[in-house]
N, C-alpha and C positions, 0 to 999 in steps of 0.2 A: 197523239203526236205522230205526225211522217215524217220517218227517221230514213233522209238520205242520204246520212254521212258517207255509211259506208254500206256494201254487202256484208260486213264481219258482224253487224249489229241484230242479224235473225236471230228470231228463237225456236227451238225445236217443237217441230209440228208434234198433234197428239200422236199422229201413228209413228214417229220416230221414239217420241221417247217413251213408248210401249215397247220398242224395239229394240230399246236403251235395256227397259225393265228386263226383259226376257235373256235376256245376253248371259252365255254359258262362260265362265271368266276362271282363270286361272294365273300364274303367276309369272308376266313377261317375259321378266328380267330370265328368267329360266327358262324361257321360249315356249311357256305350257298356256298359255291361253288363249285358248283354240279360236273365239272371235278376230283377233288381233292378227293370229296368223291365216286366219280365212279371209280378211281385209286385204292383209301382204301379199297372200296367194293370187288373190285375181286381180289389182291392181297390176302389182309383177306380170300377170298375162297378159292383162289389157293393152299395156303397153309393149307386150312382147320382147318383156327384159325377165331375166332369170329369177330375179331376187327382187325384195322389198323390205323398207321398214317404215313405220308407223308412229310419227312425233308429234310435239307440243305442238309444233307452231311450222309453218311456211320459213319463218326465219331462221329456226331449228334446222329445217331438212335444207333448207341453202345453205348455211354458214357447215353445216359438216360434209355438205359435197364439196364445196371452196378446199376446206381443213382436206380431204383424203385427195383431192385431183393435185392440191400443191404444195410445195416444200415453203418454209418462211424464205423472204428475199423474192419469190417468184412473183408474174406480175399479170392480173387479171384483166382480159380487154373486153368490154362491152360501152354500152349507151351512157349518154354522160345523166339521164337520168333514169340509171338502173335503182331497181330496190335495193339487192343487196349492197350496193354502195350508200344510200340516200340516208333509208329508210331501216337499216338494221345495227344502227348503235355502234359505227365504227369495226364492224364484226373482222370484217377481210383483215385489217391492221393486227387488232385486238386478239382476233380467235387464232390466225393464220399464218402473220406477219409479210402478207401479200402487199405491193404498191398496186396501182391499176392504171389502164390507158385508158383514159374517155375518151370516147369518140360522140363526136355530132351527126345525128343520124336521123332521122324522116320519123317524127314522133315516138322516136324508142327504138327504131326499128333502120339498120345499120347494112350494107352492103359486106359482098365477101372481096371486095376490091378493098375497104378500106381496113378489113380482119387485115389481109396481105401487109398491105402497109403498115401496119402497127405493130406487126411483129418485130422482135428486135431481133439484130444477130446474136445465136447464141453464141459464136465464137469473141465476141466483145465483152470483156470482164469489166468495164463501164455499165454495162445497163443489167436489168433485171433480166433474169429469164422468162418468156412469155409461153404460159403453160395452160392458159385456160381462156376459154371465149364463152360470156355466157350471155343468152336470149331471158326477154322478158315475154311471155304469150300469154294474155292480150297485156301490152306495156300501157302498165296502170299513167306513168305521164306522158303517155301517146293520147290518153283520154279512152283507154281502151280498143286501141290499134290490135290491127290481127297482122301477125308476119306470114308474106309470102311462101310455102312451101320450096318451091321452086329457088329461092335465094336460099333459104339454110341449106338444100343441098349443097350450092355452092362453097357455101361458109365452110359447110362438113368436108367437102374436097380441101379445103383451105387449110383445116386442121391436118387432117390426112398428111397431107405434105409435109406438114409442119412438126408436126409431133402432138399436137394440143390437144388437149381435151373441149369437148363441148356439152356444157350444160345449159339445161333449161330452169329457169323458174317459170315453171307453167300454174303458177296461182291459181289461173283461168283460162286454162289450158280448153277447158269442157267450154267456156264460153266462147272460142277461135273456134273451137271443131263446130260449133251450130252455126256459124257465119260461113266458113268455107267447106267445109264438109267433109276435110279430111277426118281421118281416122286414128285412134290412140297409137296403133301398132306402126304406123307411117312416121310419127315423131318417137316412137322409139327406136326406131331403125336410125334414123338421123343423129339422135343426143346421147350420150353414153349415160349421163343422168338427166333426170325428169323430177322434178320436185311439184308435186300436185296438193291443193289446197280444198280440202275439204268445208271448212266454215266458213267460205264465203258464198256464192253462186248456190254452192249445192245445198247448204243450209245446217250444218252439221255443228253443234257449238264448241267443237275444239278439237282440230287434227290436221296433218299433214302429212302425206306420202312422199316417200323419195326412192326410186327406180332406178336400178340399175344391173351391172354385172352380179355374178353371186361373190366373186371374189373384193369388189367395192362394195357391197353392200356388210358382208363381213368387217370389212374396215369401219363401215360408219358407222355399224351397230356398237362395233370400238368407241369412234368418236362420242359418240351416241353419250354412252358411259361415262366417259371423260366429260362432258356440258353437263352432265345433271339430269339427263335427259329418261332416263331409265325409268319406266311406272311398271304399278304391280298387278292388281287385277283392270285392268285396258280396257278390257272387253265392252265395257257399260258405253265407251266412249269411240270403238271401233265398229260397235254397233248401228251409231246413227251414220258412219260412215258407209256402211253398206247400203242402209238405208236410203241414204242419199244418191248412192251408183242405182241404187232399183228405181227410186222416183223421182227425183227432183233435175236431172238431166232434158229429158225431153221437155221439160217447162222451160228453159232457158229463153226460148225464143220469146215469150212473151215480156221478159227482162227486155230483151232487146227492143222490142216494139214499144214498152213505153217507154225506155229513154230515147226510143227517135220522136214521139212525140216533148217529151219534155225539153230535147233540143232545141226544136221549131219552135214552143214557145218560149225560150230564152232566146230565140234568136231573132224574136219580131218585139222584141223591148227597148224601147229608146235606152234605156242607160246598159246594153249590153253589146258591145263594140264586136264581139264575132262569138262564135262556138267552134270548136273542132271538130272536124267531122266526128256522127256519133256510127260506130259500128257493133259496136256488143253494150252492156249496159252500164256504162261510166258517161256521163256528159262532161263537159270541160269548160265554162264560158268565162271571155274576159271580160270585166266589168272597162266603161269608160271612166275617165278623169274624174266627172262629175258623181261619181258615186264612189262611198268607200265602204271598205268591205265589213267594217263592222256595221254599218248602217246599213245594209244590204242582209247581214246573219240577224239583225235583229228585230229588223221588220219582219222577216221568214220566221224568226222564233214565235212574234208578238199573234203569229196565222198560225200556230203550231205546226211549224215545219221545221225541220232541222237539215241544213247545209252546214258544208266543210270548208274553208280558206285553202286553196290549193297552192299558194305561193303568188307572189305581188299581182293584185289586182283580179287572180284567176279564183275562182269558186269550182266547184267541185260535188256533184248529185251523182249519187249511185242506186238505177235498179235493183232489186230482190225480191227472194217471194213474201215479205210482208208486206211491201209495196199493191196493191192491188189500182186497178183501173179508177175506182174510185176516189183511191188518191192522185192518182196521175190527173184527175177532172179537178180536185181541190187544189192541188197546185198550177195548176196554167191557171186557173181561175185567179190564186193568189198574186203569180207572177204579177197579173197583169194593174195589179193594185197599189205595185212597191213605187214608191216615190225618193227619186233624190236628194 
């Protein structure tokens, strides 16, 4: 079966979870295991922020930057299809007691003209206080869009002025940095937090980093506690994290390469009305009238391929490294068989 759902569906290569095996572990929650804190250490550098911690989940390390950047009643502005709004179980309301401003924005990806305008007056006891602006990089319903460097400066001036904080969920942060070339420490100078996802791209079967101040990061290891979120011997699992920073980065590119071919051929299919531009490894196609999407996932299944319904009419293929060229060859081959 080729499993394009998602990046999250890898499994740990042999030399990872040898890496896994050999992992020196001690007891987190008391800050003793030394894997765990050698993950947080050079993440924390990489990105050129002081501190680090090391969570379950991408949703984990978003929703407790959300919890320590703002009070309840306060009001989060980003893209109207951000994750942490979408895709994380009502968290912001739930975890936070945050409202949020959506904005409409260029596949995820949102100007610092319109951060400006969406702030509220704080002096207005009408409206929320606007305390936080957060980025998606690469914005998973951009189809994996990469945000201009140059604009977040802007946004970061915008905060600046403002008071706000600015975070990142950099899910696929690593997958932005192989398309334009910036560098870790250039988006830590920019974001007061950075939220980086290990099990997707990089291959890692469960973790996520979250960057920042050592005095925020203090806090969230708080928050941390307070979600549930505290593990004991880590290490087996911070393991393949490092792992994954030693090898599975410079392969990226190849991710990339064949979701631009599996673009092209979703995009020379009579029953596929467009594709979104493909720039890191997410493809996005909208099906036409004449196909529906269940009969579309189930012809792909009957080829043993497996797709995602990305919301009305849009499907959804994600490169990874189980993916190989071989199957990038068995699916356009398939593509080309699907009938409506």
């Amino acid at each position: 079966m080729i499993d394009l759902r998602s990046d999250t569906v890898t499994r740990p290569t042999a030399g990872m979870r040898e890496a896994m095996s050999r992992a020196e572990v001690g007891d987190d929650v008391f800050g003793e295991d030394p894997t765990v804190n050698a993950l947080e250490d050079r993440m924390a550098a990489l990105f050129g922020h002081e501190a680090a911690l090391f969570c379950a989940s991408g949703t984990m390390t978003n929703q407790i930057a959300v919890n320590v950047h703002t009070r309840p009643g306060d009001e989060v502005i980003g893209d109207e299809g951000m994750h942490i709004y979408r895709y994380e179980g009502g968290g912001l309301m739930a975890n936070s007691g945050c409202s949020v401003k959506l904005l409409t924005g260029d596949r995820g990806r949102f100007t610092a003209t319109q951060v400006a305008d969406a702030i509220n007056d704080p002096a207005n006891p009408h409206l929320a206080c606007s305390r936080l602006v957060n980025l998606e990089n690469t914005a998973n319903r951009g189809g994996g869009s990469v945000w201009d460097i140059a604009e977040v400066r802007r946004i970061r001036a915008v905060c600046d002025t403002h008071g706000l904080a600015l975070h990142m969920d950099g899910a696929r942060i690593f997958n932005a940095m192989a398309v334009d070339g910036t560098t870790p420490a250039q988006w830590g100078a920019l974001c007061h937090s950075i939220s980086i996802c290990l099990s997707k791209g990089l291959g890692a079967p469960v973790g996520s980093v979250l960057t920042g101040s050592r005095a925020f990061i203090a806090q969230a290891r708080r928050v941390r506690k307070r979600f549930g979120g505290g593990m004991r011997q880590a290490g087996v699992l911070a393991a393949a994290g490092l792992y994954a920073l030693d090898h599975n980065v410079s392969r990226l590119v190849d991710d990339h390469a064949r979701a631009q071919r599996l673009g092209a051929a979703l995009a020379g299919q009579p029953y596929v009305e467009g594709v979104l531009p493909v720039e890191t490894n997410i493809v996005v196609a909208r099906l036409r009238d004449g196909m529906s999407m269940d009969g579309f996932l189930a012809q792909l299944r009957q080829r043993e391929i497996l797709a995602v319904a990305f919301g009305p009419g849009m499907v959804r293929m994600v490169t990874h490294l189980d993916v190989d060229d071989a199957a990038i060859d068995r699916t356009v081959e398939a593509l080309a068989t699907i009938r409506t």
